[in-house]
C-alpha positions as CSV (number, residue, x, y, z in Angstrom):
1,X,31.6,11.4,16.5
2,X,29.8,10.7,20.0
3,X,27.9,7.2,20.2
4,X,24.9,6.6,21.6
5,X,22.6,3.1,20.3
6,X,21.6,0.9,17.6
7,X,19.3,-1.3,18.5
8,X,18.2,-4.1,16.7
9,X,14.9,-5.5,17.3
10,X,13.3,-8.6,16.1
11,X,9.1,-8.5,15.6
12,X,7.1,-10.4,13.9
13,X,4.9,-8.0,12.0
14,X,3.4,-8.9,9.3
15,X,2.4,-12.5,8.9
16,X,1.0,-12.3,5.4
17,X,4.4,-11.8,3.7
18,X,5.6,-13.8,1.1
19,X,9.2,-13.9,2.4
20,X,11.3,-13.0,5.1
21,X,12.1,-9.3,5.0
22,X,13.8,-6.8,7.7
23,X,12.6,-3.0,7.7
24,X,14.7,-0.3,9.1
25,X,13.7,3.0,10.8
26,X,15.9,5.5,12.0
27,X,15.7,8.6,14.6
28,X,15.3,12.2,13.2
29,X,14.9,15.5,14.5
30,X,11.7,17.0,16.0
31,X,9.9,19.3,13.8
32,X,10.6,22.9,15.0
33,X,6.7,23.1,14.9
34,X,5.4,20.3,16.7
35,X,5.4,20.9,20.5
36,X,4.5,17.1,21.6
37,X,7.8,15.8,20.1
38,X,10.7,15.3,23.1
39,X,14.0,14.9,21.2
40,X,16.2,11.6,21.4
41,X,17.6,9.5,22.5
42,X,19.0,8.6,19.1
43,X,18.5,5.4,17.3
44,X,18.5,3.3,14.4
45,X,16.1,-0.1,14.8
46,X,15.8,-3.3,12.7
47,X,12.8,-5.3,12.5
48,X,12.8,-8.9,11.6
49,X,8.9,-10.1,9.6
50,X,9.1,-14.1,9.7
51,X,6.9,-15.8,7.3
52,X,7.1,-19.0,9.9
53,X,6.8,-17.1,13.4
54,X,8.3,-16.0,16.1
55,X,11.1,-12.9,16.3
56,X,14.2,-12.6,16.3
57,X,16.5,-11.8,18.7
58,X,17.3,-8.8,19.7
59,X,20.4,-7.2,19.6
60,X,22.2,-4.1,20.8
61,X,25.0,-2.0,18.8
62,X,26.6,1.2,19.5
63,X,26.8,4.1,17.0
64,X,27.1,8.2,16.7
65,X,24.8,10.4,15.4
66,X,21.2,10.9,13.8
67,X,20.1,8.1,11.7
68,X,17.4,9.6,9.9
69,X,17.4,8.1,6.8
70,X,18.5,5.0,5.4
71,X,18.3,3.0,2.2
72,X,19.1,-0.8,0.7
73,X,20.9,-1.7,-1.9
74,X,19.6,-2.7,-5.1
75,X,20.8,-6.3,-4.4
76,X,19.4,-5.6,-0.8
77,X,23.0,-6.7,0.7
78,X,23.8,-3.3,1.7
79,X,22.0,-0.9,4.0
80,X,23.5,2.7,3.9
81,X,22.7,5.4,7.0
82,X,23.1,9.2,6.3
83,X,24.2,10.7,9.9
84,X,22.2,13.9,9.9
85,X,23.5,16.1,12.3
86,X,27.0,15.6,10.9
87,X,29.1,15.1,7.6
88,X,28.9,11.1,7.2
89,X,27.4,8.3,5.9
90,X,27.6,4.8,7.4
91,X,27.4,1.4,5.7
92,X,26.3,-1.9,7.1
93,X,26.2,-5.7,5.5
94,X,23.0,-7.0,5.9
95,X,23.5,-10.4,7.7
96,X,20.3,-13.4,9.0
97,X,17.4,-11.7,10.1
98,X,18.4,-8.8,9.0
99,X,21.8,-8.0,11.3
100,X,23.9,-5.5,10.3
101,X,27.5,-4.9,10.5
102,X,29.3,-2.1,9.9
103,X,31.7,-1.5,6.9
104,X,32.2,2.1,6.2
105,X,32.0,5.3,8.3
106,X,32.8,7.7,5.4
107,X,33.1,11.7,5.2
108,X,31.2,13.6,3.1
109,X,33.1,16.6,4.1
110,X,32.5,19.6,2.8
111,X,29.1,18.5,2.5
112,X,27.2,18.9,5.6
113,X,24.3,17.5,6.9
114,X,23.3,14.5,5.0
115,X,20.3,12.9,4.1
116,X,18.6,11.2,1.2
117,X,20.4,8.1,-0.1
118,X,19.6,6.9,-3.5
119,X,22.0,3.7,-5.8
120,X,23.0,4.3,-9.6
121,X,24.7,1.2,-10.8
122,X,28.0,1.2,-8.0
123,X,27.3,3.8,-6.9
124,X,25.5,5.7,-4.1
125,X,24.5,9.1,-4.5
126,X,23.9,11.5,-1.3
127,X,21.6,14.5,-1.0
128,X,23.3,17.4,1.7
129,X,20.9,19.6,3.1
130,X,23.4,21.6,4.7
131,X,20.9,23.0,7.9
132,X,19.7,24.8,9.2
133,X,16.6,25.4,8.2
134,X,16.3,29.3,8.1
135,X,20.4,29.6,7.3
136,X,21.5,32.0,4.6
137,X,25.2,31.2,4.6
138,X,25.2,29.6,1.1
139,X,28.7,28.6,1.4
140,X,28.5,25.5,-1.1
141,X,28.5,22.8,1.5
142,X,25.1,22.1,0.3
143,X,25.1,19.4,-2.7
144,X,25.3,16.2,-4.5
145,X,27.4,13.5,-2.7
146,X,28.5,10.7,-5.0
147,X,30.2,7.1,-3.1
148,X,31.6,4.1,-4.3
149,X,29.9,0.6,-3.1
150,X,32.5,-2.2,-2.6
151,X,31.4,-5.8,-2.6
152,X,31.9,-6.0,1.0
153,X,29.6,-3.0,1.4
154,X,32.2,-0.7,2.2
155,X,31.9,3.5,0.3
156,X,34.8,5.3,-0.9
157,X,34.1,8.9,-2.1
158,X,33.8,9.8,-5.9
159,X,33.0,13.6,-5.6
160,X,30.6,16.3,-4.1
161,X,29.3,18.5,-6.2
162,X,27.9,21.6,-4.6
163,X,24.7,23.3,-5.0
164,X,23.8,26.8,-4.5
165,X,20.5,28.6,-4.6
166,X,17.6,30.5,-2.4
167,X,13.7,31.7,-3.0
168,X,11.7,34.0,-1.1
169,X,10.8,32.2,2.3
170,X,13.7,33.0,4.5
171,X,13.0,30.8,7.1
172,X,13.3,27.7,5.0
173,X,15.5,29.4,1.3
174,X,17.6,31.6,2.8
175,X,20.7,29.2,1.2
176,X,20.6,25.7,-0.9
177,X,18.8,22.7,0.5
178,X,19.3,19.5,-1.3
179,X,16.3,17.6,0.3
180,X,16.9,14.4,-2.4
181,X,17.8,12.3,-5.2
182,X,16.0,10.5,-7.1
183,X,17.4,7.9,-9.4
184,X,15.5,7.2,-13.2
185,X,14.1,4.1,-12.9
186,X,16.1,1.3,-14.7
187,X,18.8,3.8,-15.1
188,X,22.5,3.6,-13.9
189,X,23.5,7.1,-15.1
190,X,20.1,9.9,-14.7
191,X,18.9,11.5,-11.7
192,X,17.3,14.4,-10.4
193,X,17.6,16.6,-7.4
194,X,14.9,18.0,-5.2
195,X,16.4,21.1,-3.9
196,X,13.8,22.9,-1.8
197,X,16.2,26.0,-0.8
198,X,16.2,26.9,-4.6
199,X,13.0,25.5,-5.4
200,X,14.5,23.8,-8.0
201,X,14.4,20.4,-9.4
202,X,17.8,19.5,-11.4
203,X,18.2,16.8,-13.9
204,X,21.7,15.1,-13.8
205,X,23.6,12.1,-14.9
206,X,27.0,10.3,-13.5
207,X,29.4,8.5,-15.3
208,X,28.7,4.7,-13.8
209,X,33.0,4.3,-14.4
210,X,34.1,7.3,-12.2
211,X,31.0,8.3,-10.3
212,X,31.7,12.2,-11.7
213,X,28.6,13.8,-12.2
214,X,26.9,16.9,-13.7
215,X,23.7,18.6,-14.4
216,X,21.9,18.3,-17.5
217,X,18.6,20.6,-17.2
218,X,17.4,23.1,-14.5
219,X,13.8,23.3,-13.8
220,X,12.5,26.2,-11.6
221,X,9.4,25.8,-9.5
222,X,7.4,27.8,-8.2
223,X,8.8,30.2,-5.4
224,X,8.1,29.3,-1.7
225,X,7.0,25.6,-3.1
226,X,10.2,23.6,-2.1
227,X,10.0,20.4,-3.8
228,X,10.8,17.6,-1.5
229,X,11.1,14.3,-2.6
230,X,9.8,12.2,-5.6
231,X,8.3,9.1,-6.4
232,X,8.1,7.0,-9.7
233,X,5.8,5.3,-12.0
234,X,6.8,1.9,-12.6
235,X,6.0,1.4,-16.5
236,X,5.2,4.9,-17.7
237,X,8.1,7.8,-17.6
238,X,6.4,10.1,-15.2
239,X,7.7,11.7,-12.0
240,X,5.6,12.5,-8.8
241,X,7.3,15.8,-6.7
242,X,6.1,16.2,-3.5
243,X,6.3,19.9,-2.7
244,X,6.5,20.2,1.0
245,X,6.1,24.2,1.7
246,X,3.4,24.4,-1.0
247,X,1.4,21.2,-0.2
248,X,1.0,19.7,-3.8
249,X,2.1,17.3,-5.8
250,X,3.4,17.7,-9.1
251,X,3.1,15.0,-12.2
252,X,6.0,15.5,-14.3
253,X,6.5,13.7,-18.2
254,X,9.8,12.5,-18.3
255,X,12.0,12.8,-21.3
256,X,14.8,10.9,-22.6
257,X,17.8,13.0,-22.0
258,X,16.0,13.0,-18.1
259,X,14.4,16.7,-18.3
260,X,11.2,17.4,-16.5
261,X,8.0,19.1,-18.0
262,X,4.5,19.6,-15.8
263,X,1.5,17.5,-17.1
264,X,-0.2,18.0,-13.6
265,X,-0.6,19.6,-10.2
266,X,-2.7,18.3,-7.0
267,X,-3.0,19.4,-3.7
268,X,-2.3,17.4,-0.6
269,X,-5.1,18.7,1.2
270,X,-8.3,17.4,-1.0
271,X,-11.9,18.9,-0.8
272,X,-10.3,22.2,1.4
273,X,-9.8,25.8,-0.9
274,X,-9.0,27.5,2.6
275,X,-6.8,25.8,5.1
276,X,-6.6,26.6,8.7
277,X,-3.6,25.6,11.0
278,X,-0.2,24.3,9.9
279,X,0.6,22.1,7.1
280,X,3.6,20.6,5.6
281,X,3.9,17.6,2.9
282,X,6.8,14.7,4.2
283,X,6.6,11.4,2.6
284,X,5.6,10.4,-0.7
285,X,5.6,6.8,-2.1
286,X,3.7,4.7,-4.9
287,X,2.2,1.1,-4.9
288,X,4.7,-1.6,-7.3
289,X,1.6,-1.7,-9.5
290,X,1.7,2.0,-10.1
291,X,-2.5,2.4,-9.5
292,X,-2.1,4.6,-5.7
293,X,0.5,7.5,-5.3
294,X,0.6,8.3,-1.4
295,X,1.8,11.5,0.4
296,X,2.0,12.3,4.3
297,X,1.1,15.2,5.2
298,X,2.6,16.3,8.9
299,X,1.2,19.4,11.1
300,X,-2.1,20.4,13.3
301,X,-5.4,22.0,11.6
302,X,-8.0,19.9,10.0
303,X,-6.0,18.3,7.3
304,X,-2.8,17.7,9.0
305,X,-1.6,14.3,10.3
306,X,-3.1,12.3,7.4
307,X,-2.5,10.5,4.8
308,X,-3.6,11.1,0.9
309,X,-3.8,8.5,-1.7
310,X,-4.6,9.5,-5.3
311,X,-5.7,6.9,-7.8
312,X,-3.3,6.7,-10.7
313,X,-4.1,6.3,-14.6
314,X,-3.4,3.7,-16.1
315,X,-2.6,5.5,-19.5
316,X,-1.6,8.8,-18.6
317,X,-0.6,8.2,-14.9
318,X,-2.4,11.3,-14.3
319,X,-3.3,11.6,-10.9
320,X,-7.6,11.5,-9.4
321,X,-8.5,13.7,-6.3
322,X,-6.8,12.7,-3.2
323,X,-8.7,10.3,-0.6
324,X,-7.6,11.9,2.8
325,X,-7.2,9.7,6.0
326,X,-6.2,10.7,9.5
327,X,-3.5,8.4,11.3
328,X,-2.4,8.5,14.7
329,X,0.0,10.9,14.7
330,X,-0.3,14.6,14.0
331,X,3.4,14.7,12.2
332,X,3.6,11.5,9.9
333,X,6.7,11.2,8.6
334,X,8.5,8.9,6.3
335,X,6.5,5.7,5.0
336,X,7.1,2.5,3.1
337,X,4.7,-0.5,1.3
338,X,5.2,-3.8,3.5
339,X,6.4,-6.0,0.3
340,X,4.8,-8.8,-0.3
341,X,1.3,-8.0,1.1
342,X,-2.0,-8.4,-0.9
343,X,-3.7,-6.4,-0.5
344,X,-1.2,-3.8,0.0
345,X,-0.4,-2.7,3.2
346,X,1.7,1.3,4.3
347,X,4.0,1.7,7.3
348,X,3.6,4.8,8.5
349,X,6.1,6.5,11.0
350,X,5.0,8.7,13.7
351,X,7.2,11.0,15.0
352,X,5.3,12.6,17.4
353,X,4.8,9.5,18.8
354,X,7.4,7.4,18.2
355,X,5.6,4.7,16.8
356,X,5.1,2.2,13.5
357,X,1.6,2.2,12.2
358,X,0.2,-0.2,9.6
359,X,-2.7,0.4,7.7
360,X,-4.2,-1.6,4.8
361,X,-4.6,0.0,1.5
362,X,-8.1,-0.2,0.0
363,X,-9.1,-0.2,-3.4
364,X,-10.8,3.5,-2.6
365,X,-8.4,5.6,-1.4
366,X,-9.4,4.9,2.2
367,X,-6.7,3.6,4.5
368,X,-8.1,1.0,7.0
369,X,-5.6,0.4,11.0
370,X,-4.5,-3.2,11.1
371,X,-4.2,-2.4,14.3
372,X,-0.6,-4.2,14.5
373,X,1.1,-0.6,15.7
374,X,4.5,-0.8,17.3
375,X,6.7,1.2,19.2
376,X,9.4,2.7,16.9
377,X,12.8,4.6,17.5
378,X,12.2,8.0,19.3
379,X,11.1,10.2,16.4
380,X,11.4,7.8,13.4
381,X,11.8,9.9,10.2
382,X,12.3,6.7,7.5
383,X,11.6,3.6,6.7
384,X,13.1,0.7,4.9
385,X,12.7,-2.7,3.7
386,X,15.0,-5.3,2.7
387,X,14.0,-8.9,1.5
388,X,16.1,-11.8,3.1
């Protein structure tokens, strides 16, 4: 592996928190499709939110690779770093003010091309995307990553499970791509996969005592959708895909053995049968009370570079029409909910841009600029937040 920088950078963001927190936000790729975005340099930042005032200090690590997504630890001790543009998967203790140090750099290999991260019990589970994106040699390097978490933070491979599969867009399903996994909530055994090559979402579970896992039901989309990632409600046992080709979401009823069954499909792109210009669905993430669902939608044309937020039922968790606002960026990518915030508050990254934006979630949908944007890693496709 080559290194180039980690950088970590204290801010005070958010003064309205109701602890100490760090957020995380690493470098990604540029969009084949989005000709303002200037690749690298590569980086992965930390960003310390003070309830008291004043940042933190900012330090500089070195690293390999292309952070693009990273995710905490349940007990919020760990942070783990897929390296994108390679076969690995880094893990880091989370020290003060949110400093990391690294415990693991482990091989997925064969799996190439990491990405999602997602915890069951002691383990981590890995999604491989296995690029690129128009490749049809479905060679089984595609899959399920599973990775044992140590106390000290430190992974030690259980197995990878490969995936294979393709649907009818052959610039993006020519071959398997396993875009995520999604752990059941409260659950240390049941997750399901979002493979967009197949346009498939697989339910699975994993033995929490050897990390072995294996798939339990196979639900096929449909064809030139290519589910994405997912979100969950916090009380009720439904499932939010986002779809990113087909620019929907869809509302799945859970049921007990982890299958999926449709209750509900809604488009990204509200109040528009007939869209012009280029369009594809990236982030999607729900309030902790479970009343918004929110989906990024990244591209150029009239609905592109925006956010969506749907109010949520209660009862059902059945989704309203979407409330559409533009940000300032044209390709939003990942996005998180700043915890501790009332009212609730969504980091958006920009990739276009390179930069964090903060908008306050209202009551209607409508997303309102705290105006507390800050620069962010060069092409930021994640974020994530630990409590300290």
């Amino acid at each position: 592996m080559t290194f180039t920088s980690l950088i970590v950078v204290g801010l005070l963001l958010v003064s309205s928190a109701s602890a100490d927190s760090a957020f995380y936000a690493g470098s990604g790729n540029c969009d084949g499709a989005d000709p303002t975005c200037v690749s690298g340099p590569w980086q992965l930042w930390t960003l310390f939110v003070s309830t008291a005032g004043g940042p933190a200090p900012t330090e500089k690590l070195s690293m390999t690779g292309l952070p693009s997504w990273t995710f905490p630890s349940t007990n919020g001790k760990c942070l783990f770093v897929t390296v994108t543009d390679s076969h690995y998967v880094l893990s880091y203790a989370v020290g003060a003010k949110g400093k990391l140090s690294l415990k693991s750099n482990a091989t997925l290999a064969p799996a190439m091309n990491p990405v999602f991260i997602n915890q069951l019990g002691d383990y981590i589970i890995v999604a491989n995307y296995h690029g690129p994106d128009d490749g049809t040699t479905d060679d089984g390097t595609a899959g399920i990553s599973s990775l044992k978490v140590s106390e000290d933070c430190s992974l030690t491979m259980a197995q990878f499970l490969p995936e294979k599969g393709r649907s009818v867009d052959p610039g993006r399903q020519g071959m398997s791509h396993v875009h995520s996994v999604n752990a059941l909530p409260k659950s240390k055994t049941q997750f399901v996969v979002c493979d967009l090559g197949a346009d498939a979402l697989i339910s699975m579970k994993m033995d929490p005592s050897t990390g072995m896992m294996s798939e339990t039901s196979r639900l096929h989309t449909t064809v030139g959708s290519g589910p994405r990632h997912m979100a969950f409600h916090p009380t009720l046992p439904i499932a939010y895909t986002l779809f990113e080709m087909g620019s929907f979401v869809g509302a799945y009823n859970i049921a007990a053995d982890g299958g999926l069954k449709e209750a509900q499909r809604i488009t990204t792109l509200p109040g528009r049968k007939v869209y012009s210009g280029y369009t594809k669905a990236a982030e999607i993430v729900m309030t902790a009370d479970g009343k918004q669902l929110l989906v990024s939608n990244r591209g150029y044309g009239p609905d592109s570079g925006s956010v969506t937020v749907y109010a949520v039922s209660s009862t059902t968790g059945l989704l309203s029409a979407g409330v559409s606002t533009k940000v300032g960026d044209n390709f939003p990518r990942g996005m998180g909910i700043v915890p501790g915030v009332n009212p609730p508050q969504l980091l958006v990254a920009g990739q276009s841009t390179s930069t964090l934006m903060t908008y306050t979630i209202e009551t209607n949908g409508a997303l309102t600029a705290t105006g507390m944007n800050v620069t962010a890693p060069p092409n930021p496709t994640t974020v994530s937040f630990v409590a300290l």
